[in-house]
C-alpha positions in Angstrom: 6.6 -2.0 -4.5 6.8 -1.9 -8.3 5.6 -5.4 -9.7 1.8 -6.2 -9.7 1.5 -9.6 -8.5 0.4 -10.8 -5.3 3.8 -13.2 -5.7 6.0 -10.7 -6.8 4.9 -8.6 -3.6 5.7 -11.3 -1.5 9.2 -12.0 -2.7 10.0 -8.0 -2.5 8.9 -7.7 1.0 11.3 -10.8 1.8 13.9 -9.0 -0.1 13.6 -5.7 1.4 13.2 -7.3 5.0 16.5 -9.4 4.3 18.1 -6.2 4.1 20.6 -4.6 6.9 18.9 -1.5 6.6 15.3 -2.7 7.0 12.4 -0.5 6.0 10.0 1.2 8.6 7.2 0.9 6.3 6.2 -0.1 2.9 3.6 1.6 0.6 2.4 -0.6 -2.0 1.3 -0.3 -5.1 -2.3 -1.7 -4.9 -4.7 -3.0 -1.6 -4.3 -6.7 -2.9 -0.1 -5.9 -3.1 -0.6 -4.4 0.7 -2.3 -7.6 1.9 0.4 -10.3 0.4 2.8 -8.1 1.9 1.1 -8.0 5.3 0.6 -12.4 4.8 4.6 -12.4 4.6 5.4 -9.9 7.0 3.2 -12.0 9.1 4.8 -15.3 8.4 8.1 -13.4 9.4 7.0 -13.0 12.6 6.6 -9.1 12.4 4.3 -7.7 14.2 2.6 -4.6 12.5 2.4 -2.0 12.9 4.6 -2.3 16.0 7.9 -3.4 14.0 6.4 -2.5 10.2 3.8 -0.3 9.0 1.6 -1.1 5.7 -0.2 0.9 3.7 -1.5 0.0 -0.1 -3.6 1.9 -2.6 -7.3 1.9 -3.7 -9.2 1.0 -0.4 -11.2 -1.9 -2.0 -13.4 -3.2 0.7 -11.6 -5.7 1.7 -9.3 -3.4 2.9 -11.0 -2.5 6.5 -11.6 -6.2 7.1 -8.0 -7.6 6.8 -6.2 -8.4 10.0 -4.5 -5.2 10.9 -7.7 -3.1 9.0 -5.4 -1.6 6.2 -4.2 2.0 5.7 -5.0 3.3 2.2 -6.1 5.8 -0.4 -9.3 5.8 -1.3 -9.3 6.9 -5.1 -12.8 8.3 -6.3 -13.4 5.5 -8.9 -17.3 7.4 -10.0 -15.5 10.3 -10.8 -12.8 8.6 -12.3 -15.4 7.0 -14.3 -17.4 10.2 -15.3 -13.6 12.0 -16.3 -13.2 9.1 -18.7 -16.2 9.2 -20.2 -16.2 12.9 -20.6 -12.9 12.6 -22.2 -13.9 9.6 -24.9 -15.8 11.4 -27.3 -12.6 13.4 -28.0 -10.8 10.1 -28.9 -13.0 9.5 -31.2 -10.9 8.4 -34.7 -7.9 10.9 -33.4 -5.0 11.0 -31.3 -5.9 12.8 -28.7 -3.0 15.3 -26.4 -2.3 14.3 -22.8 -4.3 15.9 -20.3 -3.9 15.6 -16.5 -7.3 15.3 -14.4 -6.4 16.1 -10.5 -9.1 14.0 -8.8 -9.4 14.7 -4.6 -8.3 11.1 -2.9 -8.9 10.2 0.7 -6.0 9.0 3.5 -7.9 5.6 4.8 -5.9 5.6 8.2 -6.2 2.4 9.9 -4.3 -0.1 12.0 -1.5 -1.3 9.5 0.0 2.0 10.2 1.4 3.7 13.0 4.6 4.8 14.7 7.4 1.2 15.3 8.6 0.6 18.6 12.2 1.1 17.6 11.2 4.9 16.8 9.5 5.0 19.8 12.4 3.7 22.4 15.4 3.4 20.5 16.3 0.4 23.1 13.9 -1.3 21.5 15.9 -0.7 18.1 18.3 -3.3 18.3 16.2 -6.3 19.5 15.9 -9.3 17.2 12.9 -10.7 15.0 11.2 -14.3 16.4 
């Protein structure tokens, strides 16, 4: 989901749930996105990740402790930290040229994600949300 606010995370998931078509899972921007998004899923009445699967991005810590844990990636934030440091002395009064830094991040798989019932027995496919 594109916007950053906890709000504007909310009102997508609506959106895209209002749709014909509805997603199997969303991937959101940020942890704090992933967790409004599971709040209105919830409110829905969708089950996850038995109907929807969730997954956000940065593992903060509240991430394992949200109700289902939350699937994530786990950016390395010290080395992130060292990388921009190393690179600041080269800023220093001058433009500097873009550079890409390829950090290793970690899948976080927890209990937001997993496979939906529909794709499991497509019977189940058609049934309607309570």
């Amino acid at each position: 989901m594109g916007n950053h606010g906890l709000r504007d995370a909310e009102r997508a998931t609506r959106k895209l749930m209002e749709q014909p078509d509805r997603p199997t899972a969303i991937f959101n921007f940020s942890d704090e996105m992933a967790m409004s998004c599971l709040a209105a899923l919830h409110s829905m009445g969708y089950r996850i990740p038995d109907d929807i699967s969730v997954m956000g991005f940065d593992d903060i810590p509240y991430a394992e402790y949200c109700h289902p844990a939350l699937t994530t990636v786990s950016q390395p934030m010290a080395e992130i930290g060292i990388e921009c440091m190393e690179l600041l002395p080269q800023l220093k009064g001058k433009e500097m040229d873009a550079c890409n830094r390829i950090l290793p991040h970690r899948l976080m798989v927890r209990n937001s994600t997993g496979p939906t019932l529909s794709a499991m027995s497509p019977a189940l496919a058609g049934r309607s949300q309570s």
